[in-house]
C-alpha positions as CSV (number, residue, x, y, z in Angstrom):
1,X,167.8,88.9,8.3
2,X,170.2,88.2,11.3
3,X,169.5,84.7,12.6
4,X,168.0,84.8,16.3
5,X,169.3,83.2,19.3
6,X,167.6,81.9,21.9
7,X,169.6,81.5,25.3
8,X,168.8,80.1,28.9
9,X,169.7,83.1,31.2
10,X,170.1,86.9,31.2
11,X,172.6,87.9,28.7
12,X,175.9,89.6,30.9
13,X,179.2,90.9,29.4
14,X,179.3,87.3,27.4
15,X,176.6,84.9,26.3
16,X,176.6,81.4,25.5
17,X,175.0,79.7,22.3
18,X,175.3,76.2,21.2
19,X,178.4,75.8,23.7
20,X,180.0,78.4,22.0
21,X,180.8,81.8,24.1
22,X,180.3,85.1,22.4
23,X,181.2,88.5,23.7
24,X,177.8,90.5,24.4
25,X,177.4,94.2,23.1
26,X,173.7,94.3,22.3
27,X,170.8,95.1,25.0
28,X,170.1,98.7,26.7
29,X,171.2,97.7,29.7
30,X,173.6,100.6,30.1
31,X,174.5,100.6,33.5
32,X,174.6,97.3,34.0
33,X,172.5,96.8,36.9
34,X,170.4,94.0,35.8
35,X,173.7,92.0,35.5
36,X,175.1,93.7,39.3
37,X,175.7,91.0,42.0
38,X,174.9,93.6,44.4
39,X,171.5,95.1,42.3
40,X,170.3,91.5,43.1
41,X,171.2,91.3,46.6
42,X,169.3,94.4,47.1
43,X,166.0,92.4,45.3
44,X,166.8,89.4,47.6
45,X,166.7,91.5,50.5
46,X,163.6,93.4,49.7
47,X,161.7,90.6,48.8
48,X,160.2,89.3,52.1
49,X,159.3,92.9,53.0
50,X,157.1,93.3,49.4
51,X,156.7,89.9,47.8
52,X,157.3,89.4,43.9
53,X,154.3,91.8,42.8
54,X,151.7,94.1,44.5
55,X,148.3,93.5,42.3
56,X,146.1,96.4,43.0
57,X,145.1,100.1,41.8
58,X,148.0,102.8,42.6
59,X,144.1,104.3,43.5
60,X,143.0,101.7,45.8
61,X,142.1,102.2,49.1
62,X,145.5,100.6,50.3
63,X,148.5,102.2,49.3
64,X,152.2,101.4,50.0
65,X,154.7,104.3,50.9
66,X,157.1,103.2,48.8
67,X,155.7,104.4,45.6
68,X,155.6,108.0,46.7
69,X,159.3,107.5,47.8
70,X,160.5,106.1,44.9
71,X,158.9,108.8,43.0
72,X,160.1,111.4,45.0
73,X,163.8,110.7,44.6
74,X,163.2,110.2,40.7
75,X,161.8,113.7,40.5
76,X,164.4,115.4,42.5
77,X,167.1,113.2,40.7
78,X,165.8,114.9,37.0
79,X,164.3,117.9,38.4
80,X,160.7,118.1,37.7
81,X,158.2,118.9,40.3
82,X,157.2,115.3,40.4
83,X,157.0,112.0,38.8
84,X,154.8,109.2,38.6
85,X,155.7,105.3,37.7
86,X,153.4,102.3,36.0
87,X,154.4,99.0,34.7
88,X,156.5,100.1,31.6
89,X,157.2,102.8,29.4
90,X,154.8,102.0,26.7
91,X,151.7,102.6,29.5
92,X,153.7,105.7,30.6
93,X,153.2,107.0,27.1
94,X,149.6,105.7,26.3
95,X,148.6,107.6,30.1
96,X,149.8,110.7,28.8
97,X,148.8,110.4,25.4
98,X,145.0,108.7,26.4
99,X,145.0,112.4,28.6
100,X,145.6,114.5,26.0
101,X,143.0,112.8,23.6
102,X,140.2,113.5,26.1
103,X,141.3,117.0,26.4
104,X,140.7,117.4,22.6
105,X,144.1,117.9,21.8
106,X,146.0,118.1,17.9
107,X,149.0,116.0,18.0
108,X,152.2,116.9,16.3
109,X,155.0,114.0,16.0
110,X,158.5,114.0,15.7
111,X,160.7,111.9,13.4
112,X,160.7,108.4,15.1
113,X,158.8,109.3,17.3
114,X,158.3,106.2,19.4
115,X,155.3,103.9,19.8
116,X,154.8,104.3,23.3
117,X,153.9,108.1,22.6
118,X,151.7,107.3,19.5
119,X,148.0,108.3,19.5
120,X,147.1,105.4,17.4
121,X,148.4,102.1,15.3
122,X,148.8,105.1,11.6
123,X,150.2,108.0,12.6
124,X,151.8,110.5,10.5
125,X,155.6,109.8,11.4
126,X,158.4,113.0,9.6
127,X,160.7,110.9,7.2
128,X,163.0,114.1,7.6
129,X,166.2,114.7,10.0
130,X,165.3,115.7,13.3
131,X,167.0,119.1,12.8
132,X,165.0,120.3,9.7
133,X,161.6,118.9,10.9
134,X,162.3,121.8,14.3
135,X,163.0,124.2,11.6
136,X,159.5,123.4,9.4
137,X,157.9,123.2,12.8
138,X,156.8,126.7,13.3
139,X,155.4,127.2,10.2
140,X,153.1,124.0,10.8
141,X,152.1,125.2,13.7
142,X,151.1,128.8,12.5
143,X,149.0,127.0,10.0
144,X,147.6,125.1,12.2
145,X,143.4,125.9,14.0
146,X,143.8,127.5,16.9
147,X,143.8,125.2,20.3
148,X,145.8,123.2,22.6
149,X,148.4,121.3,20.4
150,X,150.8,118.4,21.8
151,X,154.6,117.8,20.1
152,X,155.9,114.5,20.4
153,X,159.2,113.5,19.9
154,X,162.1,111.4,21.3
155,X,165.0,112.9,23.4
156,X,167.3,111.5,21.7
157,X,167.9,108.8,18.0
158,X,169.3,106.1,19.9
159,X,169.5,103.6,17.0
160,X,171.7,105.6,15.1
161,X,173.4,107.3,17.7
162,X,172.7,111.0,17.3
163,X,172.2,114.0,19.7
164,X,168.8,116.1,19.5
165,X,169.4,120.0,20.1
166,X,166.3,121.0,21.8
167,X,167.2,124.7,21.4
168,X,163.9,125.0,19.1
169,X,161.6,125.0,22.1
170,X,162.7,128.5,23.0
171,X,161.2,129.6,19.7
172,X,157.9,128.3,20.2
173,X,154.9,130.2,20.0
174,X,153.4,132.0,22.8
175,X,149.2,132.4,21.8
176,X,148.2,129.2,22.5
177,X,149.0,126.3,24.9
178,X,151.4,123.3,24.3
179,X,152.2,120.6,25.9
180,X,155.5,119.2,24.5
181,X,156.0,115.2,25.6
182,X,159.2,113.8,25.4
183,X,160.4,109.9,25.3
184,X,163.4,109.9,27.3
185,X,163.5,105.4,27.6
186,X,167.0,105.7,26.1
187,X,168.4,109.1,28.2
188,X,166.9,108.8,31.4
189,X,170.0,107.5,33.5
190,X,172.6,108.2,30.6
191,X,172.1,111.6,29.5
192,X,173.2,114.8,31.3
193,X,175.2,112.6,34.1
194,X,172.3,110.2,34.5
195,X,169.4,112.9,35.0
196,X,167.9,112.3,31.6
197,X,166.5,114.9,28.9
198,X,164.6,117.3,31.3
199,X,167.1,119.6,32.4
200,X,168.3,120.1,28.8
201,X,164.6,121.7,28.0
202,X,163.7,125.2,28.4
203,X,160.9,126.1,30.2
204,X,158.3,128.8,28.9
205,X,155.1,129.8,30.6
206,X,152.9,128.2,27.4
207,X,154.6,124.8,27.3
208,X,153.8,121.7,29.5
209,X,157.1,119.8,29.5
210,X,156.1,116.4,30.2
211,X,159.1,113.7,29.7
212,X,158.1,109.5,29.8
213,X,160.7,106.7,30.2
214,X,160.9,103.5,30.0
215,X,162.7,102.2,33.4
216,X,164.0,98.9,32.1
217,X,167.1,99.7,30.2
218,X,169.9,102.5,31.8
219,X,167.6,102.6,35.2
220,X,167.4,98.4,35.5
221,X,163.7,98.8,36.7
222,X,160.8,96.5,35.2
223,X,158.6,100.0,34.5
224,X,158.2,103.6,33.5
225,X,157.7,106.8,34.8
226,X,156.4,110.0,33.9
227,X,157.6,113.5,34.9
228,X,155.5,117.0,34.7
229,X,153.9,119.4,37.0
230,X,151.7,118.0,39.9
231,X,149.2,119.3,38.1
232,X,149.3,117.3,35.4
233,X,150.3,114.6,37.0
234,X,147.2,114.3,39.2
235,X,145.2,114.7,36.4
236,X,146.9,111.3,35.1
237,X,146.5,109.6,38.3
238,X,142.8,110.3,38.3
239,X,142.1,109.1,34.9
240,X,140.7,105.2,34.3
241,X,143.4,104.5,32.0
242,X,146.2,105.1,35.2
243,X,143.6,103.5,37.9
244,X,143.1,100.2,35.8
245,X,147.2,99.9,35.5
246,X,148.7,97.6,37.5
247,X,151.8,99.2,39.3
248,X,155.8,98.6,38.9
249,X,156.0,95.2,41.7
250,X,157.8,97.5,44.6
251,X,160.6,95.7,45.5
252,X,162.5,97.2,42.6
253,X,161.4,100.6,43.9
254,X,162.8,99.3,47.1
255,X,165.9,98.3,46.0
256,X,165.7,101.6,43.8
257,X,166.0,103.3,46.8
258,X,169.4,101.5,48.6
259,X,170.9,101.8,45.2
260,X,172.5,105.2,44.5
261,X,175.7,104.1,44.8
262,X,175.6,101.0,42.4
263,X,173.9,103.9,39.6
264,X,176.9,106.3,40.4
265,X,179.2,103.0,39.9
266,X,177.6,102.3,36.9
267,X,177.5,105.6,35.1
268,X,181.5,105.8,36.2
269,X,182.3,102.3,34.8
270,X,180.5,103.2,31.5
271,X,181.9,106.4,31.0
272,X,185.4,104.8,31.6
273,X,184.2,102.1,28.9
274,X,183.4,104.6,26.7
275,X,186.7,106.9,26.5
276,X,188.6,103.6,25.8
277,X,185.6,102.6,22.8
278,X,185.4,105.9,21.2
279,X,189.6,106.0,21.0
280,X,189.3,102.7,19.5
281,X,186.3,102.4,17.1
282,X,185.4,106.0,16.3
283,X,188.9,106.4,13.9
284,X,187.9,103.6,12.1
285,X,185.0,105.7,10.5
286,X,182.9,102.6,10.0
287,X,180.2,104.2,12.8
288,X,177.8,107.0,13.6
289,X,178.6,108.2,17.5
290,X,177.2,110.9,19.7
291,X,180.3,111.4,22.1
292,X,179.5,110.2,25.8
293,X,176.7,107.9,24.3
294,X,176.8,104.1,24.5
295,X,175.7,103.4,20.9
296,X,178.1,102.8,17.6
297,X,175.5,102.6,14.4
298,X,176.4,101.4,11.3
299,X,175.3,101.2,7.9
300,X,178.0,98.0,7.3
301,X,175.2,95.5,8.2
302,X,177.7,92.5,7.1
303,X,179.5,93.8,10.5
304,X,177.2,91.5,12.3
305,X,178.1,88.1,10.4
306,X,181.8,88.5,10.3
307,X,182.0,89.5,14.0
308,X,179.8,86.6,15.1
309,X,182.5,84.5,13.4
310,X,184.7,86.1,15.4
311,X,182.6,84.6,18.8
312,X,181.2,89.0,19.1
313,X,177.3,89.3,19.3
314,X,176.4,93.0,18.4
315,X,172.8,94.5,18.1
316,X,171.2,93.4,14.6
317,X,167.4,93.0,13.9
318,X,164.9,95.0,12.5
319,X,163.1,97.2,14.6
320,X,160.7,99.3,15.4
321,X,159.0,96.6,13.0
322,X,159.5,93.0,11.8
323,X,159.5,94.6,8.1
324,X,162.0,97.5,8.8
325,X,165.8,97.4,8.3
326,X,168.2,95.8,10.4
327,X,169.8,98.1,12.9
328,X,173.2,97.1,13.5
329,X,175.1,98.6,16.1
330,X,177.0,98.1,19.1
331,X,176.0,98.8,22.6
332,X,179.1,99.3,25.5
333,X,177.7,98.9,28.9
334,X,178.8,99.7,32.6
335,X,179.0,95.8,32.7
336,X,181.8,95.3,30.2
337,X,185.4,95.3,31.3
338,X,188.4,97.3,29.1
339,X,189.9,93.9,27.9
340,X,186.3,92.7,25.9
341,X,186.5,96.5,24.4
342,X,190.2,95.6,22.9
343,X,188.8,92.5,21.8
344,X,185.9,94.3,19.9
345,X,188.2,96.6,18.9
346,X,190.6,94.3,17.2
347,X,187.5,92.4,15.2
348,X,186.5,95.6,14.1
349,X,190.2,96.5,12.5
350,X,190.3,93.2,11.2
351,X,186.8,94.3,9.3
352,X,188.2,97.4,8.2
353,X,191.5,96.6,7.3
């Protein structure tokens, strides 16, 4: 197991341990706007307006504007009719999921599925590629009772770096009603030029597309949001589980707001990042890569050691649990600069060759 290091201060394009500094390419802060001089500012400057938290009900009988702002521009930046934020992406997923248990709902899951969207601690998680699961799916549905059923799957494998088609939603049944809920923590602000899974999905008259992300890694927001139908979405908001939630604190929303050009800087500096990583690491054939995402996997977990040695600290621990695998992989962000990709580049080479 990959030793853990603890450091004094958010980790930025290099970290610090024991005096000793180490290039950073771990983290899902894609965009880089966590480590962004001027993301801050934007904080600092909101802060006297809206304080460091706001600690009521999104249903109490005071409400700030900048809530329905915020969500507004999020739902015309991915398309949906409308979206809806809480304090992370894990109570984004447990709002929707909590709804669709009191509606008597049968859950179907994806492989690897995440947590966030699980309907309880033992689910029934497909050990099969994400491709043949689709193509076993209509059969388990047909043999399913009749009733409202929910799919629930991730928008994309973002530990080992590979692309979902969501072609397979076209082929779904029509005689009863689904709701399909999507995790989109590791799309929404990477995928389709920053606008996340949803426009990739088709819509069909039977299927509720409802998408949940996590706001703290590509978006740099402490939070999560959910996109649907107002419909569905005002069913959320008027159910306990969203009315005892305490809300994202506002002054990222705020700041949110100001921000479009640092996200368009971002997503430009990471895609630059990323033509000069994938010419550099893909030859090497040592990783898994969907082209245009930030994430090298590899199954050479001894990549970790020897580039540690080499003063590079790349993603390695087990996740989703402490008793699963270690994941190691490598992470490019809008925050890195071309010269600390040649320098990854040549540890790498040195590992291969």
């Amino acid at each position: 197991m990959s030793a853990t290091f603890t450091i004094g201060g958010l980790p930025d394009r290099t970290i610090t341990y024991q005096e000793r500094e180490y290039l950073f390419f771990s983290g899902t802060a894609y965009l880089g706007l966590p480590q962004n001089p001027a993301f801050q500012q934007l904080l600092a400057d909101q802060i006297s307006c809206y304080g460091t938290v706001f600690g009521s009900s999104r249903n109490g009988n005071l409400q700030l504007s900048i809530y329905e702002e915020a969500e507004a521009k999020l739902a015309a930046t991915v398309g949906s009719d409308t979206a809806l934020t809480l304090s992370s992406g894990m109570m984004a997923g447990q709002a929707v999921v909590n709804l669709l248990q009191a509606q008597q709902t049968a859950f179907v899951y994806g492989p690897k599925a995440h947590p966030a969207i699980w309907n309880g601690p033992n689910v029934s998680i497909p050990s099969v590629r994400f491709s043949d699961w689709t193509a076993q799916l209509p059969d388990q549905l047909q043999k399913m009772t009749p009733g409202p059923v929910a799919i629930l799957v991730n928008s994309i494998e973002a530990v080992r770096s590979e692309y979902y088609s969501f072609d397979w939603v076209d082929d779904l049944p029509t005689d009863r009603p689904i709701t399909l809920v999507i995790d989109d923590s590791h799309g929404l602000g990477v995928l389709n030029n920053g606008r996340g899974i949803w426009p990739q999905v088709a819509q069909k008259p039977n299927v509720n597309l409802i998408v949940t992300a996590s706001t703290a890694k590509a978006m740099g927001l402490p939070g999560g949001v959910i996109f649907g139908n107002l419909e569905t979405l005002n069913k959320l908001r008027g159910t306990a589980f969203f009315g005892a939630c305490s809300p994202i604190p506002p002054v990222y929303l705020a700041a949110y707001l100001q921000a479009g050009t640092l996200y368009e800087e971002g997503w430009d500096k990471l895609r630059q990042n990323l033509i000069l990583a994938e010419r550099l690491l893909v030859p090497t054939g040592l990783f898994t890569h969907a082209k245009g995402y930030p994430v090298f996997f590899t199954e050479q977990d001894d990549l970790y050691p020897f580039l540690l040695e080499r003063d590079v600290f790349i993603y390695s621990f087990a996740y989703p649990t402490a008793t699963d695998r270690a994941n190691s992989r490598i992470v490019i962000s809008a925050f890195h600069e071309l010269a600390d990709i040649q320098k990854l580049a040549e540890c790498v080479y040195a590992y291969c060759f």
